[in-house]
C-alpha positions as a LaTeX table, in Angstrom:
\begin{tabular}{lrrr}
\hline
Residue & $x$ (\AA) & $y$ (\AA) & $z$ (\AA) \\
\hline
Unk1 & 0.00 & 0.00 & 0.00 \\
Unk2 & 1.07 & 3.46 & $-0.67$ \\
Unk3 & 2.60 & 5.83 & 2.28 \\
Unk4 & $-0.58$ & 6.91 & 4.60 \\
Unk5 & $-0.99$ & 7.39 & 8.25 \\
Unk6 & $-2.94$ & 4.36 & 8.68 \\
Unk7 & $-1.07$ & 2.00 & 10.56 \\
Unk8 & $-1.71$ & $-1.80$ & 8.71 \\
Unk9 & $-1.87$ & $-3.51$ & 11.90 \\
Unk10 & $-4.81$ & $-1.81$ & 13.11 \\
Unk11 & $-6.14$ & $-1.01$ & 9.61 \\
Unk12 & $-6.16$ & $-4.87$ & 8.86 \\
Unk13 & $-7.61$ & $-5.85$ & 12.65 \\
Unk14 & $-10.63$ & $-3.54$ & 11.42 \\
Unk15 & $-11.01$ & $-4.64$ & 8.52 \\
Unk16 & $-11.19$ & $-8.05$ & 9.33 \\
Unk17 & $-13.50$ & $-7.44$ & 12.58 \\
Unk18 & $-16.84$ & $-8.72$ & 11.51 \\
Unk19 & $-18.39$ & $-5.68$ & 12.23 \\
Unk20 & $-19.60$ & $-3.94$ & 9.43 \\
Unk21 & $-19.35$ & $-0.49$ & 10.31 \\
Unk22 & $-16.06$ & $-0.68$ & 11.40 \\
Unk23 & $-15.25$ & $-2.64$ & 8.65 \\
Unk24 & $-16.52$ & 0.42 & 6.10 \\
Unk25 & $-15.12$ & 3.14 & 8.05 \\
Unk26 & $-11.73$ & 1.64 & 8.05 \\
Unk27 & $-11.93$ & 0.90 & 4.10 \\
Unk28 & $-13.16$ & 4.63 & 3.51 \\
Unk29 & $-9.75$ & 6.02 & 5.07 \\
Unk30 & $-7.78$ & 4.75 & 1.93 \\
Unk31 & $-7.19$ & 5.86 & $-1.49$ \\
Unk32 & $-8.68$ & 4.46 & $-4.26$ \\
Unk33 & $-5.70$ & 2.77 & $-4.81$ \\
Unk34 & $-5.47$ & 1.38 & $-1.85$ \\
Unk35 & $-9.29$ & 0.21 & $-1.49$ \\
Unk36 & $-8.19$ & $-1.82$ & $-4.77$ \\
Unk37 & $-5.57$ & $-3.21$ & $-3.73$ \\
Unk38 & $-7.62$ & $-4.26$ & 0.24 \\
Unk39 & $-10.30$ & $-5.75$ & $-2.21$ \\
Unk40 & $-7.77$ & $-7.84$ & $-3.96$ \\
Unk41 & $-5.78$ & $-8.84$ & $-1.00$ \\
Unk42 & $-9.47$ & $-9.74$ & 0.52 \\
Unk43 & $-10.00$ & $-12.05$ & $-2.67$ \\
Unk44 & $-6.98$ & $-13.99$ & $-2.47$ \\
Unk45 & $-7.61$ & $-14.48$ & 1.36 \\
Unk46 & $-10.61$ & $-16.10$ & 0.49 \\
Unk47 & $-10.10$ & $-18.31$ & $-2.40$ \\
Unk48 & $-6.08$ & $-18.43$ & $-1.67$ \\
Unk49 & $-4.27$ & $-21.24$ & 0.61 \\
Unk50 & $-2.33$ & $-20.75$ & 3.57 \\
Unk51 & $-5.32$ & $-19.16$ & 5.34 \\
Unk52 & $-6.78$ & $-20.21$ & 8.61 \\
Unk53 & $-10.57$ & $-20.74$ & 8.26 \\
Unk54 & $-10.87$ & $-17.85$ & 10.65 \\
Unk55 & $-9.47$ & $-15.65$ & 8.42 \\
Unk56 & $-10.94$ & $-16.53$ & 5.33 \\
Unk57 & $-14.46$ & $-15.99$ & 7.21 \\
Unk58 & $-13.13$ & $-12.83$ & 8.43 \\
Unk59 & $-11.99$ & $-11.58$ & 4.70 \\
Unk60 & $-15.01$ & $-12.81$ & 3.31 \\
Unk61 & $-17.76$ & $-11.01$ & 6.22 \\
Unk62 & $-15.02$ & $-8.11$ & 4.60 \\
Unk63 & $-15.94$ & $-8.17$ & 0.97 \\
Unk64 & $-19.57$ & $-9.30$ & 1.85 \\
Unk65 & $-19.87$ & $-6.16$ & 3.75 \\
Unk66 & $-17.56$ & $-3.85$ & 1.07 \\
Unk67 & $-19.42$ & $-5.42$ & $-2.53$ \\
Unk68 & $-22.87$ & $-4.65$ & $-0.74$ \\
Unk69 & $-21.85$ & $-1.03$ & $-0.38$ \\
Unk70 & $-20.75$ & $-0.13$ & $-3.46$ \\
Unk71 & $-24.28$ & $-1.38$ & $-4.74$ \\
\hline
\end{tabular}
């Protein structure tokens, strides 16, 4: 990701919280570029191996929450 003052530890805990509003607020405080590049990272968490289930169910309440917004 490019140079921002969002931390990626705490971006990514957000992100991946389950909770949808925290989920879109954290997503909203990136760049375009950015948000494209969290979207694909979210993809490849889902459908990629080397993921704990957790995680995958975590990236996928992510893009569930993120698709349904831009709707």
């Amino acid at each position: 990701m490019h140079e921002t003052s969002v931390k990626p530890e705490p971006l990514w805990e957000d992100l991946l919280s389950r909770q949808p509003e925290t989920i879109k607020a954290a997503f909203a405080s990136l760049d375009p570029s950015d948000q494209k590049a969290v979207l694909a990272h979210l993809q490849r968490m889902v459908g990629g191996s080397g993921w704990q289930i957790e995680q995958r169910l975590s990236a996928r309440a992510a893009l569930d929450v993120l698709l349904s917004q831009a709707e």
